[in-house]
N, C-alpha and C positions, 0 to 999 in steps of 0.2 A: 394798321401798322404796315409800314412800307416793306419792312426785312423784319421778321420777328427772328430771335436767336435761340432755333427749335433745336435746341440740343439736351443735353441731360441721359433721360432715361427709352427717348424715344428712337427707334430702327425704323425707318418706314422704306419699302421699295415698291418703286411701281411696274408693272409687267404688265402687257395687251393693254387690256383693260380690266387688271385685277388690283386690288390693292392686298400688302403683305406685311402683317407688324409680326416681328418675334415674343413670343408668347410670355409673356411678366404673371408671373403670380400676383392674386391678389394680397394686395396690402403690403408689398416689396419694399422697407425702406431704404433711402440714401442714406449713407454715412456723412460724416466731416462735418465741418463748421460749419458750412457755408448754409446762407447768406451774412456775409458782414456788412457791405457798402448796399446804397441803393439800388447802386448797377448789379451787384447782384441777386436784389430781390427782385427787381423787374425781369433779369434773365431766369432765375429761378419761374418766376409767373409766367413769362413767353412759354415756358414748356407745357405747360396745359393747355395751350392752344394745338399744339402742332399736333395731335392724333384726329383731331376734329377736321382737319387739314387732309390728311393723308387718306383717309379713308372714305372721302365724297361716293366715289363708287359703287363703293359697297353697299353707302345708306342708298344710293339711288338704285341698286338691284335690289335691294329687299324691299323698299317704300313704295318705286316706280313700278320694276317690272314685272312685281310680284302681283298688279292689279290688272283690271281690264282693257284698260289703253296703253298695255304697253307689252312687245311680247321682246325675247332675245332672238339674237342673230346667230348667237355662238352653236357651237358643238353641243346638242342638246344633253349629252353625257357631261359636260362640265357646269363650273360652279354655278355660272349665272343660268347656262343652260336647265338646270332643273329646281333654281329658283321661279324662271319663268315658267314650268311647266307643271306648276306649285307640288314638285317633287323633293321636299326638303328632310336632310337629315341632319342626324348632330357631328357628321362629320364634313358638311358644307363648310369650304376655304374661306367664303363671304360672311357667313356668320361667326363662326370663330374667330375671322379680324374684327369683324365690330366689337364683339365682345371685348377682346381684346385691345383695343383700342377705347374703349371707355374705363376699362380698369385701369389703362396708363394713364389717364387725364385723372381720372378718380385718386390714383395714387397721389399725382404731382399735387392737386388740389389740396389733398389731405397734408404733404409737406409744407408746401408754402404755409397754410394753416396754423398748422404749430410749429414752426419753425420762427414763423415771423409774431407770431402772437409770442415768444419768446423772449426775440430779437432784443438787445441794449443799443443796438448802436444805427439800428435802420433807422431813417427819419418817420416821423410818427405820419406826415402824409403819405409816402411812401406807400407804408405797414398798411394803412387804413383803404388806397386805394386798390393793393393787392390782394388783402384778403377777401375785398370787396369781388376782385374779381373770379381771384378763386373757388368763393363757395358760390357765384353764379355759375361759374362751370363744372364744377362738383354736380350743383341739378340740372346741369342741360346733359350732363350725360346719364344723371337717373332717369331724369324726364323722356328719352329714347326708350332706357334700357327695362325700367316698366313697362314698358308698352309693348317690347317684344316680347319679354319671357317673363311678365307677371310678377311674381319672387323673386328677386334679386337679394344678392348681398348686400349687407349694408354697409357699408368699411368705412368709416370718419376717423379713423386714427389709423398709423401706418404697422401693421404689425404682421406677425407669421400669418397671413392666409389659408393656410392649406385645412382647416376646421371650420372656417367659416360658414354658417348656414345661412337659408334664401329667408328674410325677411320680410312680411305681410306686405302688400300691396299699400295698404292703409299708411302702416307704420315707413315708408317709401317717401309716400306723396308727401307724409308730416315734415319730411324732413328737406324734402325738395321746397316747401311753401318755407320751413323756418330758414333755409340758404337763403333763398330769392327776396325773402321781408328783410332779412341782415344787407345783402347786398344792393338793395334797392334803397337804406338809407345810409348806405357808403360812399357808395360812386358816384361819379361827377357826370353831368350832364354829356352827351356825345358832343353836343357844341362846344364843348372845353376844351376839349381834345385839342393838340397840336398836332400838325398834319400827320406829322410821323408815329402817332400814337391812332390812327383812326381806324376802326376796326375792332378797337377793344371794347371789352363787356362794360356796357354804361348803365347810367340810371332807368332809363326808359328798356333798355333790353332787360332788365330784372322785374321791370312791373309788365312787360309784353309776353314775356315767359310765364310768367306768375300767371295772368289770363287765361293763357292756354291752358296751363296745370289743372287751373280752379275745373274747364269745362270739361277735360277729360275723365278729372277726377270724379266730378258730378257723375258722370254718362256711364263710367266703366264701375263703380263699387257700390256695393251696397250697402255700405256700412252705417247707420248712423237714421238709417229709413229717409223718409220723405224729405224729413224738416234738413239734415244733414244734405243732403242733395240740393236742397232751395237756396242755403247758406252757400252753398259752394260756387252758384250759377249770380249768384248776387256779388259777391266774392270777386269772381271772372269780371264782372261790368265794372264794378269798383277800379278792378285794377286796369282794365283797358282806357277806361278814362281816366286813369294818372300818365297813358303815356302821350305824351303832349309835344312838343316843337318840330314835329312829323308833316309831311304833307305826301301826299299822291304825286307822281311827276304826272307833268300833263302826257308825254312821251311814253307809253307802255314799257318800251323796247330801254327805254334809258337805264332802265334797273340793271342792262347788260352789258351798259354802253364802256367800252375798258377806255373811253375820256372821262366817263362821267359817274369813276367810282365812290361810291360811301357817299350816294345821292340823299337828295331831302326826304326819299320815301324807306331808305335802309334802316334796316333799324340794329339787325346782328348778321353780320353773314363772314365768310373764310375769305381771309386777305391773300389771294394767290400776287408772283408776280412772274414775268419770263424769265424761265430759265427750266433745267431739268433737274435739279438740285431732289434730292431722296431723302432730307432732312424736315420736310414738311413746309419748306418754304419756298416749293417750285409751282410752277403753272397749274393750269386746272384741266382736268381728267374729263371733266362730262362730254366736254366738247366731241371729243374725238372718239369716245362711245359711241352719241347719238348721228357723227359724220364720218365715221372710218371710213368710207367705200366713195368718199370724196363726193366728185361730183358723176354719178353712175349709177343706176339704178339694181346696181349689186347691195345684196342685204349689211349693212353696219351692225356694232353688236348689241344698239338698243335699237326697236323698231318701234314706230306707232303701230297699233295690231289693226286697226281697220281704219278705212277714209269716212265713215261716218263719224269718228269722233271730229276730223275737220269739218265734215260736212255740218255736223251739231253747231257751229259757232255762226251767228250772223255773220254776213257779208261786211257789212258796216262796223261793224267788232274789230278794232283795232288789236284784241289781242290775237285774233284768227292767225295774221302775217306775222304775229309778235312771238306767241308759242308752237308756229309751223311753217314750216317753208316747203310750201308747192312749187315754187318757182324760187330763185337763188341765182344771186349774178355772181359771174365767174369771172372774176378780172384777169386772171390768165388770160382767157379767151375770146372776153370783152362781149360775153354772151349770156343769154339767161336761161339756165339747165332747166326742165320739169320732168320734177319725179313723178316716176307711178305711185308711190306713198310718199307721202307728206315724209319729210324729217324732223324732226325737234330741234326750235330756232333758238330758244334763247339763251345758249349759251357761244352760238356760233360768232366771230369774228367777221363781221361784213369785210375790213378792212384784212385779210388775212385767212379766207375761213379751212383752208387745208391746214394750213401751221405744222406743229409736229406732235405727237398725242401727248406731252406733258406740257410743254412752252406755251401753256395758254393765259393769258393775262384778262381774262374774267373772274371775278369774286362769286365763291356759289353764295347766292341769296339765302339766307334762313327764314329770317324774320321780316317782311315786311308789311309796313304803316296797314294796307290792303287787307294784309290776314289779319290784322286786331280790329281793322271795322267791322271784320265778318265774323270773327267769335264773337267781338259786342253785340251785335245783331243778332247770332242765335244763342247766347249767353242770355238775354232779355226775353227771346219768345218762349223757353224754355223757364223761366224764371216766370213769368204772368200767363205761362199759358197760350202763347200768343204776342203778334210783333205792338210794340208801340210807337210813338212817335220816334222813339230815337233809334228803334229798330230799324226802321223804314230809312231814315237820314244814313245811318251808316252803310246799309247795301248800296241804298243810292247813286253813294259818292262813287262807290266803285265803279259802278253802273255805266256812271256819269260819266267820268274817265275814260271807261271802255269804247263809249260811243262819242266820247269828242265833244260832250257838251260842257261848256265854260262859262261861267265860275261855276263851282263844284256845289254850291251854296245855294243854287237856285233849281227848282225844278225842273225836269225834262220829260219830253215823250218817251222817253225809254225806262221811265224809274217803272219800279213794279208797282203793277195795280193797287189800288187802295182794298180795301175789305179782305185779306185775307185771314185767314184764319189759321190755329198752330200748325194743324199739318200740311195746309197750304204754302203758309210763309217756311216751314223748314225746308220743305222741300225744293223751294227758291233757293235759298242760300246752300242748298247740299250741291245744286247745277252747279250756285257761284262761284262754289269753292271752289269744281273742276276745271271750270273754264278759265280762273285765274291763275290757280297754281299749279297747274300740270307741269311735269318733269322736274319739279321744284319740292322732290320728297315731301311727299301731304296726304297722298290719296291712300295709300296701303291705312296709315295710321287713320285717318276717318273715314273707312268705311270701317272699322274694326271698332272705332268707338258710337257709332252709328249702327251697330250689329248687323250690318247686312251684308258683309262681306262674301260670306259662301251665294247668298243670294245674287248677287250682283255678277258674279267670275258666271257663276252658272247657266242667269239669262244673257250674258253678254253675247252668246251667239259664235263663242271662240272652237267650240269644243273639238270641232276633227279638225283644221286647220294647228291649232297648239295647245290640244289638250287643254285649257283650261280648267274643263270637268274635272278634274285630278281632285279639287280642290276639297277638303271635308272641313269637320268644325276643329281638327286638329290643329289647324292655320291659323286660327286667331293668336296662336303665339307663336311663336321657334322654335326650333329645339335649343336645350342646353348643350353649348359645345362639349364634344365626349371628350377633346383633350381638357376640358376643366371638371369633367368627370372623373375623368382619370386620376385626380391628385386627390379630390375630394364625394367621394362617390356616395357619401351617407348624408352630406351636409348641400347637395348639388342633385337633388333630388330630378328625374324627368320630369319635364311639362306632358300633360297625357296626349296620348294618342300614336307617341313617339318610341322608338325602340327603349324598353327599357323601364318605361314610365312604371309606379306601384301606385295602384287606386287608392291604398292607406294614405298618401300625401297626397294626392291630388283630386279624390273622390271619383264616381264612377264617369260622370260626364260635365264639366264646368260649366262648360258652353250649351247644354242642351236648352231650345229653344231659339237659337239664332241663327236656325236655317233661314 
């Protein structure tokens, strides 16, 4: 969507590099008639997009900086500052917006919903493409907000809030899988799309999400034993190959490219455009996090934490220049800056890269074609035990891409060895992951679903330079925000470890074992 029309129930302000929603009670409803015409259900639906919009930031301090390769620049007493120094409470500004920001998209989602499942007079395409979109973003924001703080609310209808209690993990996912199966046979192909509508939740972003669910859901519950766990990883491969008229750009850096948005390898990501607009339809933030200090080797307020993670990438690795800039031409001065650390390239504007910290006219990427080869891939070794043939084919390609070999269809010296075995090949694709998706909110969440989270901060080697060590098994979730404590304090139970927490709701240790 070129201009989505983010208005309704959403306040969004941006500051430094913080993002700020005013705080909505769960389950808030609107009043009034509205939706009557189509234009008003399509504007009623642009408002669930615009929290997802505003708050980039914040998912990239909890996701990014909260891991190994990433530390903050900021005032280590402020928000990001003691996310990065995995110093977290439930009165953290960062957590409490996301929070909050998924209950406004979760609210609007729930309006459009029965509002328009209502509707006499919206056209019945319309009706069917909006609901489709809404209950897809109803679960991209359960799909986060389990993964932070486990329990969540479950709120499908718009009502007083303030009683609601946290809802099983299991009973979560059910309803995130029953959103994603409705809106996967609602919505219309991304290639349908008219240009001005592109960006929006499609067919393939519901079976691309659906995938990811199925492996998270596998890795993180125990519900159901073994056979539930097999089902769920078979599930994931199912639905990765339903998403289909996707391709790899041959170009790494294109996914960034602000000519060459809503490419053939996108598959969901946040439609920024220039301007400074606080309505959730201004530029993109990340930029000017990971380049605030311009071109100078003064710290910005997201850092790469060591040059070994650049060093980690082949030479011949196209993504090495694609997700880090050692060097950066500076058209002011018609000269090529090197930094003493690497910055984070791919959100930077070659054509523009100082800009101004909102006016950024890059799209942050969610979903792409790339990460469903690579949950197919360890969706399948995980499922037999081990990669197979189509295992192998899906790393490959990305492989392939990475190091410049074409057609993507045919073997190369760089695909991974043959004969691996389960903990061989996961271990392949746990590299894969990091080397593709870095600063592209990914890594917090799977090392957490790969339980090795505390292990990983702790050999990382950070400890006197940025405290990493801080880190305990308390961090595999968040806290619950205490202003939503605060309304609902019996029903909004703590995550353990955290001020407050009662072992009667949360048991003595959840996490024991995932040192």
């Amino acid at each position: 969507m070129k201009k989505l029309l983010y208005t309704l129930i959403l306040s969004v302000t941006i500051l430094s590099c913080s993002d700020s929603l005013d705080v909505t009670p769960i389950g808030k409803l609107m009043g009034g008639n509205f939706p009557v015409t189509d234009e008003d259900a399509i504007a009623l639906t642009n408002g669930i997009y615009a929290p997802n919009v505003g708050i980039s930031t914040s998912l990239a301090y909890m996701i990014d900086l909260t891991t190994e390769t990433t530390v903050s620049g900021e005032n280590p007493n402020s928000g990001g500052g003691l996310l990065g120094l995995i110093q977290w409470e439930p009165t953290n500004s960062y957590v409490t917006s996301v929070w909050t920001a998924f209950y406004v998209g979760i609210t609007s989602a729930n309006d459009v919903i029965d509002k328009l499942s209502e509707s006499k007079t919206v056209s019945e395409s319309i009706k069917k493409r909006s609901i489709g979109e809404a209950r897809f973003l109803r679960a991209y924001y359960y799909y986060y907000a389990v993964q932070f703080w486990g329990e969540v609310p479950l709120v499908l209808h718009n009502v007083d809030g303030k009683n609601t209690t946290r809802a099983s993990i299991d009973e979560v996912y059910a309803q995130i899988e029953d959103d994603l199966k409705s809106a996967a046979d609602n919505l219309p192909n991304a290639s349908s799309y008219a240009d001005s509508d592109k960006g929006r939740a499609s067919k393939g972003a519901a079976y691309a999400l659906l995938s990811k669910v199925y492996l998270v859901w596998a890795q993180t519950s125990e519900s159901g034993g073994d056979t539930a766990r097999k089902d769920r990883f078979r599930k994931s491969v199912d639905a990765a190959n339903s998403v289909t008229g996707y391709e790899l750009e041959e170009v790494f850096l294109d996914n960034w490219n602000v000519n060459h948005k809503n490419g053939k390898e996108n598959i969901f990501s946040t439609q920024h455009a220039s301007g400074t607009a606080t309505d959730g339809s201004g530029g993109n933030h990340l930029a000017h996090c990971a380049f605030s200090s311009g071109f100078s080797n003064t710290t910005p307020h997201v850092l790469v934490s060591d040059n070994k993670y650049y060093d980690a990438f082949d030479d011949r690795d196209q993504r090495k220049s694609g997700t880090y800039a050692k060097e950066l031409y500076n058209p002011a001065t018609n000269s090529v800056f090197t930094f003493t650390r690497p910055r984070f390239r791919k959100y930077i504007d070659a054509s523009d890269p100082l800009g101004s910290a909102s006016n950024r006219n890059i799209n942050r990427s969610i979903i792409r074609y790339a990460d469903i080869l690579l949950v197919k891939a360890e969706a399948i070794n995980e499922l037999n035990n081990g990669p197979t043939t189509d295992a192998y084919d899906a790393i490959n390609q990305v492989r392939r891409r990475a190091f410049e070999h074409f057609p993507l269809n045919q073997t190369s010296p760089d695909d991974l060895p043959a004969g691996l075995d389960y903990n061989g090949f996961k271990k392949a694709v746990q590299q894969e992951r990091m080397f593709e998706l870095t600063y592209e909110q990914s890594h917090w969440l799977d090392l957490v679903r790969w339980r090795v989270y505390v292990k990983t901060l702790k050999e990382s080697g950070l400890d006197e330079s940025y405290k990493k060590s801080s880190v305990s098994l308390k961090n595999y979730r968040f806290p619950i925000p205490q202003s939503q404590r605060n309304i609902n304090p019996e029903g909004l139970w703590q995550n353990w470890g955290y001020d407050g927490y009662n072992e009667s709701k949360t048991g003595a240790n959840p996490y024991a074992g995932f040192e």
